[in-house]
C-alpha positions as CSV (number, residue, x, y, z in Angstrom):
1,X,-2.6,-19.1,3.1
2,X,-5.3,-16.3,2.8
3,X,-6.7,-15.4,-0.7
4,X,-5.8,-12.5,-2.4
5,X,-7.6,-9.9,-4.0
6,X,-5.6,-9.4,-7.9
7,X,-7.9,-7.4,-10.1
8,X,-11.4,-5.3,-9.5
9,X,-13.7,-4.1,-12.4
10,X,-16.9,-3.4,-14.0
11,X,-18.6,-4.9,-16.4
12,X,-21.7,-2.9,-18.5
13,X,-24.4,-5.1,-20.4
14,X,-28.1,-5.7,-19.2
15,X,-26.5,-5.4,-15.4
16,X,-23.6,-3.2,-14.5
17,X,-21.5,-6.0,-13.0
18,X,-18.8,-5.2,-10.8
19,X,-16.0,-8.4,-10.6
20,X,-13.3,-9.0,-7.8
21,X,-10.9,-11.6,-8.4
22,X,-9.0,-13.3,-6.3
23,X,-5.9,-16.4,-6.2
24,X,-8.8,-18.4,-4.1
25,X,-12.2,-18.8,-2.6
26,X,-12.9,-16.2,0.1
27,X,-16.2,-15.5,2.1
28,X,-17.6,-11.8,1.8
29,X,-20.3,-10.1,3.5
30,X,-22.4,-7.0,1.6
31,X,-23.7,-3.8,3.4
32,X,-26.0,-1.3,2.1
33,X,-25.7,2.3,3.4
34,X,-27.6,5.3,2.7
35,X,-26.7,7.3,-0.6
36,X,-26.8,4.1,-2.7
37,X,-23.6,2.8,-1.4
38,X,-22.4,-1.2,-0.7
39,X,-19.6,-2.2,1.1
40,X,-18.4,-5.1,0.6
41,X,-15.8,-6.7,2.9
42,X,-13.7,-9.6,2.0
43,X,-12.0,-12.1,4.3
44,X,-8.8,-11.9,1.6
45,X,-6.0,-9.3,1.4
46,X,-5.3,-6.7,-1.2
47,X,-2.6,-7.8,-3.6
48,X,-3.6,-5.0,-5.8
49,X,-2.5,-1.7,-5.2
50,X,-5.7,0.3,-3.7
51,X,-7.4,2.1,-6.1
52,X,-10.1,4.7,-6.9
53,X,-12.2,3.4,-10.3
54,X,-14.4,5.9,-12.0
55,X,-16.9,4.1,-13.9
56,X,-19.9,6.7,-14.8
57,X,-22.1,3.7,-16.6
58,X,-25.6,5.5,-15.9
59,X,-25.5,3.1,-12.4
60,X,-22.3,3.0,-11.1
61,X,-20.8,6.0,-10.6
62,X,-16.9,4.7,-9.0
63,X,-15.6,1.7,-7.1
64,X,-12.7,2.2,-4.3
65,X,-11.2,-1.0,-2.9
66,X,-8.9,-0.4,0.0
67,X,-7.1,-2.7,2.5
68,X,-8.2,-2.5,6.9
69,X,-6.2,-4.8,9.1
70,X,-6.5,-8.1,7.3
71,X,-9.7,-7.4,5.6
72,X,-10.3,-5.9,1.9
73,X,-13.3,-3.2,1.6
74,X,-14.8,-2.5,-1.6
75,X,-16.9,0.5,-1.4
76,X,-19.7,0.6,-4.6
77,X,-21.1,4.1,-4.9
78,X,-24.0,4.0,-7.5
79,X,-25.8,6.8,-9.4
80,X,-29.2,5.1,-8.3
81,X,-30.8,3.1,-6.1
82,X,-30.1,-0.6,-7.4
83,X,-31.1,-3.9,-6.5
84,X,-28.3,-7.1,-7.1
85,X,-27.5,-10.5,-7.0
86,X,-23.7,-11.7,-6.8
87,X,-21.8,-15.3,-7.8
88,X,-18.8,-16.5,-6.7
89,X,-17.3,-18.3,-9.9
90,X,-15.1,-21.1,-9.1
91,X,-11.7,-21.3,-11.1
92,X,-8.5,-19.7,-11.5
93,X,-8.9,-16.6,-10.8
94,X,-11.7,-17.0,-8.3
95,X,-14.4,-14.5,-8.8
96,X,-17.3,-13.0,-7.1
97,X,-19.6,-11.3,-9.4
98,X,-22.3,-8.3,-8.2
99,X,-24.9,-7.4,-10.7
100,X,-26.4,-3.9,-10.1
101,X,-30.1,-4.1,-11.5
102,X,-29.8,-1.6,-14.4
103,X,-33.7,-1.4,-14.6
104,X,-34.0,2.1,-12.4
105,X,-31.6,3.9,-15.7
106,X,-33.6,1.8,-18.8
107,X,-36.9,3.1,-16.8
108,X,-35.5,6.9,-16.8
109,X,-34.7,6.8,-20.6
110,X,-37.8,4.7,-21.7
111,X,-39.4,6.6,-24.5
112,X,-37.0,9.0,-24.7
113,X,-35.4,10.7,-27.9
114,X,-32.0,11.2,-27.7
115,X,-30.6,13.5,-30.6
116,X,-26.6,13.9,-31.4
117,X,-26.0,17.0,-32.9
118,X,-22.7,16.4,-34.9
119,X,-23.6,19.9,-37.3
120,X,-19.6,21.8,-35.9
121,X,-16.7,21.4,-37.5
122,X,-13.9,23.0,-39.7
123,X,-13.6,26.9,-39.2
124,X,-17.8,26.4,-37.2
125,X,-16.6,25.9,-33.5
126,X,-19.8,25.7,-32.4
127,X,-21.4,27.6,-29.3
128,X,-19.0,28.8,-27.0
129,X,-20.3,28.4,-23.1
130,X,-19.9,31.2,-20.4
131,X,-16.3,29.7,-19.1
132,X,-15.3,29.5,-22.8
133,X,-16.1,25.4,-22.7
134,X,-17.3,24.7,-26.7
């Protein structure tokens, strides 16, 4: 019997980690193409329905996983360019792991300020934009 796919996320931490699991070992293979985008194809089908997931973590900007013939395609589009590493984690459920180096987004905000401005409330709107957006 082939292995399923049953769940797809991402995990944020020192990596932005994108997991697929699966009811059993499958082999994979990982392509890189231009725009900061990885396939990844799966020798397992989709028991999951297919799905669009908008992460936005500073790297990884969505994840679609889609089924093609008896093959499951998981298409990373990132933010930036990213080096990773994966793991295929033995167990029940099965899962293959794909860090996305996060070192491109730490270098971007390294020495930087970042100021929250929480001064609006009550009756004080704040500033309203050109398209009425506050």
């Amino acid at each position: 019997m082939k292995p399923e796919i049953t769940n797809l996320y991402v995990q944020t931490s020192d990596y932005s980690t994108l997991v697929v699991e699966s009811t059993r070992a499958f082999s994979y293979t990982i392509h890189r193409a231009p725009d900061h985008l990885y396939v990844i194809f799966l020798d397992a089908r989709l028991l999951m329905a297919p799905d669009i997931i908008w992460v936005y973590d500073g790297i990884v900007n969505k994840i679609e996983v889609k089924q093609k013939e008896d093959k499951t395609l998981v298409y990373a589009y990132l933010a930036y360019p990213s080096s990773y590493s994966t793991t295929l984690d033995q167990g029940m459920p099965v899962k293959l792991k794909m860090f996305f180096d996060r070192s491109f987004i730490k270098n971007l905000l390294k020495d930087k300020v970042i100021v929250i401005d929480p001064g609006h409330g009550g009756k004080d709107v704040g500033f309203l934009g050109y398209i009425n957006l506050l």
